[in-house]
C-alpha positions, 0 to 999 in steps of 0.5 A, a space after each residue: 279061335 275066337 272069344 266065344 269059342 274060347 269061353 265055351 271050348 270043352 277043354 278039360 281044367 283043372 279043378 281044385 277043392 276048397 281045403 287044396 286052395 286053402 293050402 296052396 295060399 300058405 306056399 310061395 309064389 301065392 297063387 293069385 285069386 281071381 273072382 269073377 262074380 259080379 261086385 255085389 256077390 265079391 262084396 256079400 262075402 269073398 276070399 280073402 285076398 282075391 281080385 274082382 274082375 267080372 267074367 264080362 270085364 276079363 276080356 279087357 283086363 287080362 293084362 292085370 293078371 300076372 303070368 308067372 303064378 297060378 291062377 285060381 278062378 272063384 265064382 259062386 258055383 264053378 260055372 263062370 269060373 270055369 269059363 274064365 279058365 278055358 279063356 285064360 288058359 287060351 291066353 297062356 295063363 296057367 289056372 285051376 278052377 275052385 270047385 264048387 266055387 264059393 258055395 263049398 268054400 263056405 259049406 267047408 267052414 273056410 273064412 269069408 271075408 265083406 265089403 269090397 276090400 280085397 
């Protein structure tokens, strides 16, 4: 399968609610927070913690992430960060897709962090 076909397949993934990544980021192993937004949309305001890697930047970063945790893909409205799933899932990765992406993570009063620190 190549790249395209990889970021476009209709593969069901897995989607999760704001207050569901809230809690799951108290359990051990933390799952790991990947935005996939471009930096200026991570710097205006991100979850605490995720790492920035544009969906056009995946491709040839994906051996930064780690294998053997969760991996939640944050984008601004679970479009691009369902995209990013479907390719990492495609790799062997295991994901789930923040629904609604940073839209209802802020609609549900969850913190925000700026700047581009993680």
């Amino acid at each position: 399968m190549n790249f395209i076909s990889r970021i476009f397949s209709t593969a069901t993934i897995q989607q999760i609610d704001p207050g569901q990544v809230q809690d799951r980021m108290t359990q051990t192993p933390r799952p790991f927070l990947l935005d996939v937004r471009q930096p200026i949309e991570y710097r205006e305001g991100h979850i605490s913690g995720a790492e920035l890697i544009s969906l056009d930047e995946l491709p040839g970063k994906i051996s930064r992430l780690p294998k053997d945790r969760e991996l939640i893909c944050i984008c601004q409205s679970g479009s691009r960060s369902s995209a990013a799933a479907r390719q990492l899932n495609a790799a062997g990765y295991t994901t789930l897709n923040l629904r609604g992406g940073m839209t209802a993570w802020r609609r549900a009063g969850l913190p925000v962090k700026k700047g581009m620190g993680r």
